[in-house]
SELUMVO-329633 format. One record per residue: residue number from 1; residue in three letters; x, y negated, z negated of N, C-alpha, C, O, CB in turn. Coordinates in pm, whole numbers. Atoms other than C-alpha are relative to their C-alpha. Glycine has a CB too. Layout:
SELUMVO-329633
{gulum NUM; "Ala"; {X; Y; Z}; {X; Y; Z}; {X; Y; Z}; {X; Y; Z}; {X; Y; Z}} ...
END
This chain:
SELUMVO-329633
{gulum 1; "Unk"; {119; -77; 22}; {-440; -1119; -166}; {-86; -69; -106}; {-205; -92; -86}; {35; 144; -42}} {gulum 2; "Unk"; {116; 53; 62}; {-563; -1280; -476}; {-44; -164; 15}; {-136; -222; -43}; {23; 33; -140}} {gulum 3; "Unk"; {88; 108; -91}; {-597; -1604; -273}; {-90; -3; 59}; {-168; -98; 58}; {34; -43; 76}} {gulum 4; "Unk"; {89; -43; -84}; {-795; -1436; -47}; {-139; -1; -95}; {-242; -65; -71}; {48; 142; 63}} {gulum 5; "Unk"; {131; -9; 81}; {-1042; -1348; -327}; {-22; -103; -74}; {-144; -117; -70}; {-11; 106; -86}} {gulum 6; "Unk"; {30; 112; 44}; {-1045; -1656; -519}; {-46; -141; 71}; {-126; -222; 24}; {91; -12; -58}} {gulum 7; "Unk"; {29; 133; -118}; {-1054; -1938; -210}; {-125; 62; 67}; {-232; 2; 63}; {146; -35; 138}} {gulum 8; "Unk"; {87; -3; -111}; {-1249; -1730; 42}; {-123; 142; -85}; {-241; 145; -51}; {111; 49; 179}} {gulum 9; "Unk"; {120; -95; 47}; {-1458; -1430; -155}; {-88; -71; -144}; {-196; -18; -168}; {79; 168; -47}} {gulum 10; "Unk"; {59; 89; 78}; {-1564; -1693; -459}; {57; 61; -145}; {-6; 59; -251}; {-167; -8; 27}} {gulum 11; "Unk"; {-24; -107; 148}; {-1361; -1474; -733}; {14; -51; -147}; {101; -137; -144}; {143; 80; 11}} {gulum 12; "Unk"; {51; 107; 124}; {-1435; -1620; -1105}; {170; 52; -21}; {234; 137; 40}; {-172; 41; -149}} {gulum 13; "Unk"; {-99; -7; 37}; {-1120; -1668; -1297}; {61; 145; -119}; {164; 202; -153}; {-3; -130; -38}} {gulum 14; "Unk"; {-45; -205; 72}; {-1131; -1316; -1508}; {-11; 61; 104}; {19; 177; 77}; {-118; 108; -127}} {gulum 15; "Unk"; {-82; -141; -95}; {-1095; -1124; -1163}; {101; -24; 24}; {185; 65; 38}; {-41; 50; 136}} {gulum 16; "Unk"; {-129; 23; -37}; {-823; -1351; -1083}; {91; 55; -122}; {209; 78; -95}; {19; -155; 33}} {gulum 17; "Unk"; {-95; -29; 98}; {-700; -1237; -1481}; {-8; 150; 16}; {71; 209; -59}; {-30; -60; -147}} {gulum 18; "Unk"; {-3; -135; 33}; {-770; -885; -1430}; {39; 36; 127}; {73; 154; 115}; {-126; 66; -58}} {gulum 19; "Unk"; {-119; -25; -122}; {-594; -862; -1048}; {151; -5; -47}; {234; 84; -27}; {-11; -122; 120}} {gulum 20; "Unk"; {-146; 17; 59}; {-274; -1025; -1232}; {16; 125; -120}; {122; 184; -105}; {20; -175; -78}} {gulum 21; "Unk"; {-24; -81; 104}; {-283; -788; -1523}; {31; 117; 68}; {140; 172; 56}; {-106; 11; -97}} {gulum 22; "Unk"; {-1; -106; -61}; {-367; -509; -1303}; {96; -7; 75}; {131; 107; 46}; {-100; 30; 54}} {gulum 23; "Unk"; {-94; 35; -85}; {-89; -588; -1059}; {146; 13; -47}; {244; 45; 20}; {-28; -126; 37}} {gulum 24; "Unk"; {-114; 63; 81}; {163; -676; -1339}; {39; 161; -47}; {153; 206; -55}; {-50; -135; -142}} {gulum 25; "Unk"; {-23; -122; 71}; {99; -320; -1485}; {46; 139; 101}; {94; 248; 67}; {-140; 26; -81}} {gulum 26; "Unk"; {-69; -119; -119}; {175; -117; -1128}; {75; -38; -5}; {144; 46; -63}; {-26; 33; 138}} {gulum 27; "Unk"; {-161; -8; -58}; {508; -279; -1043}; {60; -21; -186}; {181; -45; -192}; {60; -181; 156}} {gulum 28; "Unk"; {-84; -2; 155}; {598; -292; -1484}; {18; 212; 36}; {127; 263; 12}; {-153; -80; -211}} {gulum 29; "Unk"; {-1; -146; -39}; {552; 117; -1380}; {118; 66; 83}; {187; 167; 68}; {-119; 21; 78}} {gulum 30; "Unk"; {-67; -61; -101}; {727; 98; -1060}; {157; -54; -58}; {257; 13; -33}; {-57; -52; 166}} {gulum 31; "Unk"; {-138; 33; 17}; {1028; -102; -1204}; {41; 80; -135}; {150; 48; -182}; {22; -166; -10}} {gulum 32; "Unk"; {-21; -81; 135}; {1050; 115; -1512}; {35; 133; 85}; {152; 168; 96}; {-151; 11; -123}} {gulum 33; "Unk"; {-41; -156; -68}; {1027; 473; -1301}; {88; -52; 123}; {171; 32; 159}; {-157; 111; 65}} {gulum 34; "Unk"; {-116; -24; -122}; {1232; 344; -994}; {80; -136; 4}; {183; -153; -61}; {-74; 32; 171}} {gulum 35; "Unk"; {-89; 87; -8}; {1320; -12; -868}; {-147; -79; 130}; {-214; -40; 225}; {192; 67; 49}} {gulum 36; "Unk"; {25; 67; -97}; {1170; -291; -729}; {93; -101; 91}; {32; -197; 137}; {-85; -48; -45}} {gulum 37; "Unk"; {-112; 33; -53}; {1490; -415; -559}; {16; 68; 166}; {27; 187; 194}; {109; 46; -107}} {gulum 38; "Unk"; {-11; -17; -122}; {1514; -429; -192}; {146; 67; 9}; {169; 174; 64}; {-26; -130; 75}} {gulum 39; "Unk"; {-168; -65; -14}; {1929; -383; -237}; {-32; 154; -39}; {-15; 251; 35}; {139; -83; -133}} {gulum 40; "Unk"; {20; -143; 61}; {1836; -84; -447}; {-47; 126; 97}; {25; 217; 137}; {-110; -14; -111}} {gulum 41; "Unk"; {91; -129; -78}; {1587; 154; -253}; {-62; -56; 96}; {-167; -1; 131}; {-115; 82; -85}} {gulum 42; "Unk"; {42; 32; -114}; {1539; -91; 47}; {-183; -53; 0}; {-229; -75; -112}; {41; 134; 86}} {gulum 43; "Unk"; {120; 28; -7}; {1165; -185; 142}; {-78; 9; -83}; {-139; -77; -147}; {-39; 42; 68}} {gulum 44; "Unk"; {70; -4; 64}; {1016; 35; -7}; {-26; -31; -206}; {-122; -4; -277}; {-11; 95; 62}} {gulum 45; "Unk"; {-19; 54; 127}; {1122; -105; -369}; {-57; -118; 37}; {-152; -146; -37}; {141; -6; -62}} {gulum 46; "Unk"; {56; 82; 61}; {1043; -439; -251}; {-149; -53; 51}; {-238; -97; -21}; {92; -86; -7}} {gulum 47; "Unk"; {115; 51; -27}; {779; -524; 10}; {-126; 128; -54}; {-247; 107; -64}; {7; -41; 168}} {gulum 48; "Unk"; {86; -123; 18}; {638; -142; -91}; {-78; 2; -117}; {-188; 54; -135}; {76; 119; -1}} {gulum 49; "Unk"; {65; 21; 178}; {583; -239; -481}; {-146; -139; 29}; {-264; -142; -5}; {191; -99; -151}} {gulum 50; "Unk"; {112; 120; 2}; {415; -597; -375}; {-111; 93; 75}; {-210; 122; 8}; {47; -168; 96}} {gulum 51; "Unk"; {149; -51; -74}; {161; -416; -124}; {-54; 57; -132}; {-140; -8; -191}; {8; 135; 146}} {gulum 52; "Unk"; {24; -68; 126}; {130; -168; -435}; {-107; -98; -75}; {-230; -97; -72}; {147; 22; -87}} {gulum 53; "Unk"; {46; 86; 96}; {64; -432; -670}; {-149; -42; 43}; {-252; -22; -19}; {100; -120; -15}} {gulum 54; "Unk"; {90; 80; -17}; {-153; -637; -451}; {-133; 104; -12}; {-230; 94; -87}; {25; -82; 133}} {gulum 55; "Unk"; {161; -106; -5}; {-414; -310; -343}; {-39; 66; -147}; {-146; 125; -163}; {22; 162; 119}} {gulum 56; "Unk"; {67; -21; 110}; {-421; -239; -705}; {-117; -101; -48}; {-234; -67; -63}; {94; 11; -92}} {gulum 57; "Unk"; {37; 120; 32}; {-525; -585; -805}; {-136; -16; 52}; {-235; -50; -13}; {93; -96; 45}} {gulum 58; "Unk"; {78; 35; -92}; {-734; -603; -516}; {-129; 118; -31}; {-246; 85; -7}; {83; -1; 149}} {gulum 59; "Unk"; {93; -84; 16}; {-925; -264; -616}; {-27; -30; -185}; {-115; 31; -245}; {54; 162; 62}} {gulum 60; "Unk"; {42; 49; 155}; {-968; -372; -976}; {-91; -123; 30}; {-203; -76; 8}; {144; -51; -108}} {gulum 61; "Unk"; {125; 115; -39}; {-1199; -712; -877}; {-78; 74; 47}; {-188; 70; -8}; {20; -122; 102}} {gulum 62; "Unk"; {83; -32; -49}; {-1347; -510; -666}; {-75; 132; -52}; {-141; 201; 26}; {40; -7; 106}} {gulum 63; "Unk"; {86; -49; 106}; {-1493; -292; -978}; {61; 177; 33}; {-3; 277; 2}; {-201; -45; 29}} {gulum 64; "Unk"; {-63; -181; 19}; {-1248; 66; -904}; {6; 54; -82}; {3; -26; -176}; {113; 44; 19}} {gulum 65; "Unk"; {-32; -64; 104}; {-1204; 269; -1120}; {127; 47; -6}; {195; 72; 94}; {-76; 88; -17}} {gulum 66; "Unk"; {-125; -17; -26}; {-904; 351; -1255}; {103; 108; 98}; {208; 74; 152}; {23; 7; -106}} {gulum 67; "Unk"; {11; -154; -112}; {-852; 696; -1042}; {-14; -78; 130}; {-8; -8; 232}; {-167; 131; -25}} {gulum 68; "Unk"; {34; 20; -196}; {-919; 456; -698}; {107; -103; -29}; {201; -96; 51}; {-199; -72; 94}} {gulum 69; "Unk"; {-111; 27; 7}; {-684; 197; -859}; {135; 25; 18}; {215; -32; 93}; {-7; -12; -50}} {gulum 70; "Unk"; {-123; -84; -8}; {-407; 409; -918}; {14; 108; 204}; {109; 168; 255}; {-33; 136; -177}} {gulum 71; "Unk"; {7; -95; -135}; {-510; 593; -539}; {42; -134; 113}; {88; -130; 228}; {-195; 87; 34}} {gulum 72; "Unk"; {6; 159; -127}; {-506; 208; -372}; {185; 13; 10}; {254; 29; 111}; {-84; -235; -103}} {gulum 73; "Unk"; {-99; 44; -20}; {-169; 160; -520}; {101; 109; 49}; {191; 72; 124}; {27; -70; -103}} {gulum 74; "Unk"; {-23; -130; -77}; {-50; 496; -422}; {66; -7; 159}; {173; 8; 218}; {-147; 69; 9}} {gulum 75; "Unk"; {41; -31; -182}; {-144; 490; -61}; {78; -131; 28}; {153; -118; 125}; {-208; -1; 71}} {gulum 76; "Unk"; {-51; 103; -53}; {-13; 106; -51}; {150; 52; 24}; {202; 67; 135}; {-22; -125; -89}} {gulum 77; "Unk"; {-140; -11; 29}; {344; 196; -196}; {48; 124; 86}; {148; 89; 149}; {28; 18; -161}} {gulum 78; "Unk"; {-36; -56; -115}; {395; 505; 31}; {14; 11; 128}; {78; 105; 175}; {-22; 43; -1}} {gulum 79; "Unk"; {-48; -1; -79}; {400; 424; 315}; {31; -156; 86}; {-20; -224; 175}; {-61; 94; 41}} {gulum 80; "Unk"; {-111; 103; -25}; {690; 162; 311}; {130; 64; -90}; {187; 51; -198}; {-52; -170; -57}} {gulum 81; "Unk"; {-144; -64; 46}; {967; 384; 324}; {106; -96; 8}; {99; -192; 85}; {47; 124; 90}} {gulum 82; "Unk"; {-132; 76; 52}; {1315; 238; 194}; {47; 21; 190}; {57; 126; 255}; {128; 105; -169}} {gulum 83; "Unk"; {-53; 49; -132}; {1437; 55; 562}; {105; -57; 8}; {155; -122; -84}; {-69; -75; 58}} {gulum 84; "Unk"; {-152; 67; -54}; {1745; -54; 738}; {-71; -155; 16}; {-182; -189; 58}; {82; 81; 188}} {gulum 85; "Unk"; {0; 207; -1}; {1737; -458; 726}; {37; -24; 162}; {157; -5; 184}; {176; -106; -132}} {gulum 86; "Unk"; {-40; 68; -60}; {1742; -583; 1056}; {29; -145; 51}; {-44; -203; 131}; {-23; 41; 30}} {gulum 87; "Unk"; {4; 209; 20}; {1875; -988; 1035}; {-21; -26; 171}; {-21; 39; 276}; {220; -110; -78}} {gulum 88; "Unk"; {36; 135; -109}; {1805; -1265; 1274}; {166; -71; -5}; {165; -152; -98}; {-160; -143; -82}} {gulum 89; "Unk"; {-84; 116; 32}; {2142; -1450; 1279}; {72; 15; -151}; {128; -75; -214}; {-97; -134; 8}} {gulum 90; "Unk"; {-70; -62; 108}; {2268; -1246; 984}; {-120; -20; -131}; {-91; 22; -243}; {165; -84; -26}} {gulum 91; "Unk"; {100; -3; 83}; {1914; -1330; 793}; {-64; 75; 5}; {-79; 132; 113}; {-60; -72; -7}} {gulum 92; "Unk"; {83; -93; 51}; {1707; -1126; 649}; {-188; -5; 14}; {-286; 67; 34}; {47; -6; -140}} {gulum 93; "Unk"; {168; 71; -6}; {1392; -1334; 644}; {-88; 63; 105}; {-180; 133; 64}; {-2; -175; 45}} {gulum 94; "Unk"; {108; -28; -93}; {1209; -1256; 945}; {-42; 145; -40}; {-150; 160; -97}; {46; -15; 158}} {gulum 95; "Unk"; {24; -90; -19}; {1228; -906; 952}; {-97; 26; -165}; {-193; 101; -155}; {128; 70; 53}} {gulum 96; "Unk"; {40; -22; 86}; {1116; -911; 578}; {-120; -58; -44}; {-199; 6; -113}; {78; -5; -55}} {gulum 97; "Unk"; {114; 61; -12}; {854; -1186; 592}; {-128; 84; 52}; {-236; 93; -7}; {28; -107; 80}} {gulum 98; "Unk"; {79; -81; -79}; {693; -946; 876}; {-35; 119; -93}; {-148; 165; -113}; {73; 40; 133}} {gulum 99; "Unk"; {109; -148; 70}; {687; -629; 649}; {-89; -31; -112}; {-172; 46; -163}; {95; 135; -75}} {gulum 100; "Unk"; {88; 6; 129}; {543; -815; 366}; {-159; -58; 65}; {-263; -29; 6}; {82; -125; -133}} {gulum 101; "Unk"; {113; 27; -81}; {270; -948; 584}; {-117; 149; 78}; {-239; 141; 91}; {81; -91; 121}} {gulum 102; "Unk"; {16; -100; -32}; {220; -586; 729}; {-36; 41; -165}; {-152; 80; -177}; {113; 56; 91}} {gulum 103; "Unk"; {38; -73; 149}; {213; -473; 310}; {-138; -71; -12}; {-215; 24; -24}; {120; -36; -152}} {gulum 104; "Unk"; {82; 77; 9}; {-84; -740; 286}; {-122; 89; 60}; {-206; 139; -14}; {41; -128; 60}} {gulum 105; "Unk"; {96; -111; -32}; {-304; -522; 522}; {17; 115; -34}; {-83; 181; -7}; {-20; 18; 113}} {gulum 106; "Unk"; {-22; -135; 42}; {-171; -202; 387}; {-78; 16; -99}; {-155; 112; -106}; {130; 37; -34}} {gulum 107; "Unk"; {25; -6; 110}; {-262; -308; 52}; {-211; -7; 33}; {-305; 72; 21}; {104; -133; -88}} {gulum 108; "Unk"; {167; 20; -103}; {-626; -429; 216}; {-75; 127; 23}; {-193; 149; -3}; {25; -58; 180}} {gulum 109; "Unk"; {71; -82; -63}; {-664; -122; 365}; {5; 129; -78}; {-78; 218; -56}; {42; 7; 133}} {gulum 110; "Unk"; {5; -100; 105}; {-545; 123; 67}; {-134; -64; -72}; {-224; 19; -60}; {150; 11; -101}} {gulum 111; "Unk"; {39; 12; 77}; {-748; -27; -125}; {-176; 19; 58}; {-250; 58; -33}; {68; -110; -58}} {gulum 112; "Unk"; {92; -38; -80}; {-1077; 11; 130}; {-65; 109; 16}; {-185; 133; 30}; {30; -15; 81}} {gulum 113; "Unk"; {44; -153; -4}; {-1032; 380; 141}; {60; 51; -154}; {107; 163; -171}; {80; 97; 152}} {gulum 114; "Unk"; {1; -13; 155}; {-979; 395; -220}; {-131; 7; -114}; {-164; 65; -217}; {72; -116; -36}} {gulum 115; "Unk"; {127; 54; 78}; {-1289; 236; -306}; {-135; 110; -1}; {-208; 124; -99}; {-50; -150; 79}} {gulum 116; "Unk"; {71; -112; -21}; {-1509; 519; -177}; {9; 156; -71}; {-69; 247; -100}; {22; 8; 121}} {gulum 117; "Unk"; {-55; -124; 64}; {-1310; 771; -319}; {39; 119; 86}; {93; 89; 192}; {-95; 47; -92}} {gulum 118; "Unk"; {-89; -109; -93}; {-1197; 1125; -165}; {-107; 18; 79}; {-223; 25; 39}; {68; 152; -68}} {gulum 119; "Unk"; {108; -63; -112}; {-1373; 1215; 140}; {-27; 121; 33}; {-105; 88; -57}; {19; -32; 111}} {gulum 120; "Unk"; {-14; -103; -138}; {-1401; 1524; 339}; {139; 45; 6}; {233; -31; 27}; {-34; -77; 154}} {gulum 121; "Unk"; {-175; -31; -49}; {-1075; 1729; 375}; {-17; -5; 174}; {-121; 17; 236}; {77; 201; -65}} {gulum 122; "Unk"; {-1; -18; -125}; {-981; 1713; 722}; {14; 93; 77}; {125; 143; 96}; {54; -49; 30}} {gulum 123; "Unk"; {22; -140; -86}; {-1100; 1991; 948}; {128; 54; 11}; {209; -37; 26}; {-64; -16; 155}} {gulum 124; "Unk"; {-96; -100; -46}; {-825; 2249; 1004}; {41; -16; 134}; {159; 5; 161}; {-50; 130; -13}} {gulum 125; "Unk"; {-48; -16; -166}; {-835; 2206; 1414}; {78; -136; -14}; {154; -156; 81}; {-146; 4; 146}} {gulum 126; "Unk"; {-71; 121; -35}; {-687; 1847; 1335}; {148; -48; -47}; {210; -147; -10}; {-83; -93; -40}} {gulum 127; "Unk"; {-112; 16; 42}; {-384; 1900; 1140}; {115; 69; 20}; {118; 182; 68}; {-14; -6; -90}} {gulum 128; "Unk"; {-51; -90; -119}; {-77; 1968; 1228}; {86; 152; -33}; {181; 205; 23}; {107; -101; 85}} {gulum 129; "Unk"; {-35; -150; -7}; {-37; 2307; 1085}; {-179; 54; 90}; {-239; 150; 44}; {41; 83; -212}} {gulum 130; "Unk"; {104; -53; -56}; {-358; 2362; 1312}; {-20; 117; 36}; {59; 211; 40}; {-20; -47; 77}} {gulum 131; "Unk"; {40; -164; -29}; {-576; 2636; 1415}; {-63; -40; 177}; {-138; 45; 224}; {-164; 84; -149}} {gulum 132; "Unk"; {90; 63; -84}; {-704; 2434; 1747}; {102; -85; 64}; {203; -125; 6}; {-124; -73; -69}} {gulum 133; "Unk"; {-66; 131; -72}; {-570; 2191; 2016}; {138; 48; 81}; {155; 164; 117}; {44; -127; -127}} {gulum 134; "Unk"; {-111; -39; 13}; {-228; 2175; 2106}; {96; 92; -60}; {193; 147; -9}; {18; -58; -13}} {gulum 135; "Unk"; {-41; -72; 76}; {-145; 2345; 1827}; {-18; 199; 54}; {39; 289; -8}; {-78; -61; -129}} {gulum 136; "Unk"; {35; -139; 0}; {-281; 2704; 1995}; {26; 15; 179}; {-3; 113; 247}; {-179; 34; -73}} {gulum 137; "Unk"; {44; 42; -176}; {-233; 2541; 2399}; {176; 81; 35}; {275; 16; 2}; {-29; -257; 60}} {gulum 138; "Unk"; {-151; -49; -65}; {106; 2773; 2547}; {41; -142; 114}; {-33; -192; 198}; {-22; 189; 111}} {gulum 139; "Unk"; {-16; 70; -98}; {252; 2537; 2737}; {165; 80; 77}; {243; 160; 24}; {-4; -171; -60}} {gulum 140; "Unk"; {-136; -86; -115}; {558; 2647; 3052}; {58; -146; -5}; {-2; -252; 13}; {-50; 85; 212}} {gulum 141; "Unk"; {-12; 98; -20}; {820; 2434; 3027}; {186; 42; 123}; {247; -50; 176}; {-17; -91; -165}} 
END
């Protein structure tokens, strides 16, 4: 991520110091309150903290505030629940390469709907304690 902004968005070298700081100070958080250890709490300790890290980082250059910071890294780190390892040949790599690549857009995309801030709650007919839809449709089964 902060390749991305330094090679291809033109990022001066204080966003690249204030992504690392910012970054350094979510997973000093996450390894203090839980674990960034894959053995430990699985995924989401390790590829779940880096996404974390990165959409913090990534919403700090991009001028967040701390409230969309803390919401980037949030939204990154939840949802990469602690996972079963499935190896290649008794390795680990692939399957783990792939989720950290998957954390990369997570972090991207927390940090996207972060930047805006809270939206709109979501209508009532769409959730799924609904009042609408399926939620009200009898079905015969």
């Amino acid at each position: 991520m902060l390749v991305s902004v330094v090679k291809h968005e033109g990022g001066t070298k204080q966003q690249a110091r204030d992504f690392l700081l910012t970054a350094s100070a979510i997973g000093g958080l996450i390894k203090h309150l839980s674990s960034i250890s894959g053995a430990e709490v699985g995924c989401q300790g390790e590829a779940g903290s880096a996404a974390s890290m990165a959409a913090s980082g990534l919403c700090a250059v991009r001028d967040g505030a701390p409230q969309q910071i803390e919401h980037a890294a949030e939204m990154a780190l939840e949802h990469h629940p602690g996972m079963t390892c499935d190896p290649v040949h008794g390795l680990v790599q692939v399957p783990c390469i792939e989720r950290n690549g998957f954390g990369a857009i997570k972090a991207y995309a927390a940090t996207s709907l972060a930047i805006p801030g809270t939206g709109k709650e979501m209508s009532v007919k769409f959730k799924e304690t609904s009042l609408g839809g399926l939620a009200v449709t009898i079905t015969e089964c």
